[in-house]
N, C-alpha and C positions, 0 to 999 in steps of 0.2 A: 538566597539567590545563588545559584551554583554557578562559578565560571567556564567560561565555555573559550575552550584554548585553540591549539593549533589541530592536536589528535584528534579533539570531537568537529572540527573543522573535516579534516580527512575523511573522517565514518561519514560526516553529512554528504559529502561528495560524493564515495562511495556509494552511499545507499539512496542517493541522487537518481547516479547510475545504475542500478540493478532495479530500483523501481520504477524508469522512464522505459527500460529496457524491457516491461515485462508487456506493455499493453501492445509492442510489436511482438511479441510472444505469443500473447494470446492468440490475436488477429490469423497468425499462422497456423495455430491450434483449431482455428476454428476452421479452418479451410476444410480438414477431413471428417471432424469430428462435432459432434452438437457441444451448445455451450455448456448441458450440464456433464456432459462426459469430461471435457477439457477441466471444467473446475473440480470435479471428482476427485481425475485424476494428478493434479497440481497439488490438494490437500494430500495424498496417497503415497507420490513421488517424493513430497518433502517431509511424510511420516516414514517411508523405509526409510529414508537418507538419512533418517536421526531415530534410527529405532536403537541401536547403541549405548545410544548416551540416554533413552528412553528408561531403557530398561536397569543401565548403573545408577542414574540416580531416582527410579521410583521410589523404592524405601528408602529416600535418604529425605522425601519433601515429607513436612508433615499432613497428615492427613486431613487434619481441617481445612487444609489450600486448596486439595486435590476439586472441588466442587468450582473454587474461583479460578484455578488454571485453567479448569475446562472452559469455562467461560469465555478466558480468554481468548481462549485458542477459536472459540466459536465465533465472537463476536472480531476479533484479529484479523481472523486467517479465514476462516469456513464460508459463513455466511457473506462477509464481499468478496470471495470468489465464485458466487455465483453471481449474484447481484450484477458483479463488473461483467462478467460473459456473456449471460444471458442480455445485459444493456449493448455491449459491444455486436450482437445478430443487428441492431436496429442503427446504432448512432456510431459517429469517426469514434477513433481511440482518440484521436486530438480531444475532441471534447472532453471522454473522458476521463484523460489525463487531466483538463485544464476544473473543470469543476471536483476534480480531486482535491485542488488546491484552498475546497474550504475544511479540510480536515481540520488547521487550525484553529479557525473559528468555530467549529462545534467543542474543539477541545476547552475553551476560556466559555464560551457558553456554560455546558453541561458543569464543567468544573467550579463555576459559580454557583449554576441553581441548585446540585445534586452532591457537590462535593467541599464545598465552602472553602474553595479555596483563592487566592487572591491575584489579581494580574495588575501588573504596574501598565502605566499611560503608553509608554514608550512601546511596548510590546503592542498592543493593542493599534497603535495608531502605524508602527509600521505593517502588521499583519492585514490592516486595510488599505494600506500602499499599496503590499503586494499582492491581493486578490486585484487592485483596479489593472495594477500590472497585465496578470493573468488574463481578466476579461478583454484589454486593448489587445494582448497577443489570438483571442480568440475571435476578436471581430474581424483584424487584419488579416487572419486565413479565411474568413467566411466561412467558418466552421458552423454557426449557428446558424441554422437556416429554419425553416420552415414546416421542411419536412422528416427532420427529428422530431423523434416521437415524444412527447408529452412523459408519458409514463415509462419510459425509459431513460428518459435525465435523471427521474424524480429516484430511478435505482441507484444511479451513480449515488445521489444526493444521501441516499438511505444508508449505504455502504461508508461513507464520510463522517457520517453519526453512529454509525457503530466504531469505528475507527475512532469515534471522540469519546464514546463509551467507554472503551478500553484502553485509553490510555491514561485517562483518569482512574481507573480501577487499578493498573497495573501499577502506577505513580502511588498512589493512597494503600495497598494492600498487599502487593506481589514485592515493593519494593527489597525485600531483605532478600531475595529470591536470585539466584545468579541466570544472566543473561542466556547462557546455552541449555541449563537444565529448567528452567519455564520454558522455553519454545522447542527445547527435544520433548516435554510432558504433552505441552498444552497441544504440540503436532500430534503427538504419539492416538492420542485421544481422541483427537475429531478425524483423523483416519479411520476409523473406525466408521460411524456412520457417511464419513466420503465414499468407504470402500463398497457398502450395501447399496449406496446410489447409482453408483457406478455398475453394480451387479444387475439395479431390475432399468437403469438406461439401455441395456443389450450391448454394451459395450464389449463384453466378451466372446457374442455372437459374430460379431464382426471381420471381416477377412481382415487378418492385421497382418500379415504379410505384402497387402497392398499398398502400395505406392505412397500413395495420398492418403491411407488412414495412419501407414508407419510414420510420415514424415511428420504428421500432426501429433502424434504420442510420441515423438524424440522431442519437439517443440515444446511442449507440452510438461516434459520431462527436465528440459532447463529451465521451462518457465515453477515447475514444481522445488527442485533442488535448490535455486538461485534464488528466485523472486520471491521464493517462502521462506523454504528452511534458513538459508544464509542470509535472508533478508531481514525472517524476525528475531534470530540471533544479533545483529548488528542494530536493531532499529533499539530492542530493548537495555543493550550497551550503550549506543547515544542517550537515553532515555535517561538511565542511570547514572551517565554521566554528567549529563549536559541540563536536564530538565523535562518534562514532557511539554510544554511549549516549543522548546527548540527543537527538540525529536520531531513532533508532527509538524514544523516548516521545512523539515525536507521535500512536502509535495511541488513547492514551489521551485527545484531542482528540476523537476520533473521535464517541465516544459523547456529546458536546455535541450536536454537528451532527448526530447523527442525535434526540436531542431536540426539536432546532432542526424539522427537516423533520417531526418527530411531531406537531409542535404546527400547522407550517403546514398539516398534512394533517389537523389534527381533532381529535388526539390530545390525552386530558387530561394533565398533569404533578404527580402527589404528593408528599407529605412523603417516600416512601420512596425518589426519584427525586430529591428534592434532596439528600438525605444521602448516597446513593451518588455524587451528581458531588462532593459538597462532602470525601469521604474518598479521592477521585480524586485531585483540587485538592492535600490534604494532600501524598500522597506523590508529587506532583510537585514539592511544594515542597521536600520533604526530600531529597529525590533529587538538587536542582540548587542548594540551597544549601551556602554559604561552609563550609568546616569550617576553622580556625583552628589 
């Protein structure tokens, strides 16, 4: 069981923040641009931004990985960035942020049935603390309503299991793997088919000197650089340091920062919105403390 200190404390926060940060990203992204442009462009923006480090360490990864990095990078990065964009045309980003928060639990799932690997009581019973957490904070905004769409949850849903796929893979096989050269590859690589999406979307056809198509490809473009590249540099850093359990409960950060940006946008915060972060809080705490 790895310890998990004040540093890997820090990165959770951080990458807290920069993942709460991104589904107001999106949302702006999508203002000028459709959802598979904006994810295209997201995988595209965080493979230039780490084309560098792409290219010094190719020859230095061995070649047998080069198949499971891709992977990674696919199942990581690629494919729930569409997933989440294309669900975000339909459903709140709250939602989305908040059923993001079953990442964990696909992680301890699949990691049992598919990876034989073992999770202690403590984890477990806090990581279902903090989903009921999640869900009271999603009732109390009446984010779940009626007329979200069935088949657009069920993407969010899909994107959380890829997310539990790959961190179990990454944890079992990528492990010896250094944090900036897996996600400069595993980017470098699914930019690639990002960038041929992006090409028959007609994204190029497009007046991009205009107002509202520029602002959504700047948007677009910290949501690419940050919410990617610097995100899966620091997520597979926590991973490595901390565990892949503790790594995927940072979704449950999430719903802070989207408080955070509720509040800078207007938004009130009630008793029923504190009690749901504060039964978060609990089973984070339970999930990551000592057992004796």
């Amino acid at each position: 069981m790895k310890k998990v200190g004040l540093v890997n404390w820090a990165i959770f926060l951080l990458l807290s923040f920069i993942w709460g940060s991104s589904f107001v990203l999106m949302k702006e992204g999508l203002i000028g641009l459709t959802s598979y442009q904006v994810a295209s462009l997201r995988i595209v923006f965080s493979g230039i931004v780490l084309l560098p480090y792409s290219i010094k360490y190719w020859k230095q990864l061995p070649s047998n990985k080069m198949g499971t990095i891709f992977l990674s990078g696919l199942l990581g990065s690629l494919l729930p960035a569409f997933l989440f964009c294309v669900a975000e045309e339909k459903i709140d980003s709250s939602l989305a942020g908040t059923l993001n928060s079953l990442t964990p639990i696909f992680v301890i799932l699949i990691g049992a049935v598919f990876f034989n690997t073992k999770t202690s009581a403590n984890k477990i019973i806090g990581i279902i603390i903090a989903v009921v957490g999640c869900a009271l904070l999603l009732f109390s905004k009446n984010s779940l309503q009626q007329n979200q769409p069935v088949f657009y949850v069920s993407l969010v849903i899909v994107a959380t299991i890829c997310y539990g796929i790959n961190v179990n893979m990454v944890s079992k096989y990528l492990q010896n793997i250094g944090s900036i050269q897996l996600a400069a590859v595993a980017l470098g690589l699914n930019a690639i088919p990002a960038l041929i999406i992006l090409f028959f979307t007609g994204y190029f056809n497009l007046p991009l000197t205009d107002s509202k198509v520029l602002s959504s490809t700047l948007y677009t473009a910290l949501l690419g650089i940050f919410g990617t590249a610097l995100a899966s540099i620091t997520f597979y850093l926590l991973m490595k340091r901390a565990g892949a359990i503790f790594a995927s409960m940072v979704t449950y950060g999430i719903p802070f920062v989207a408080i955070m940006w509720g509040i800078l946008y207007g938004e009130k915060i009630g008793i029923k919105q504190l009690v749901a972060l504060s039964i978060i809080l609990v089973g984070v705490y339970i999930a990551n403390r000592k057992i004796k």
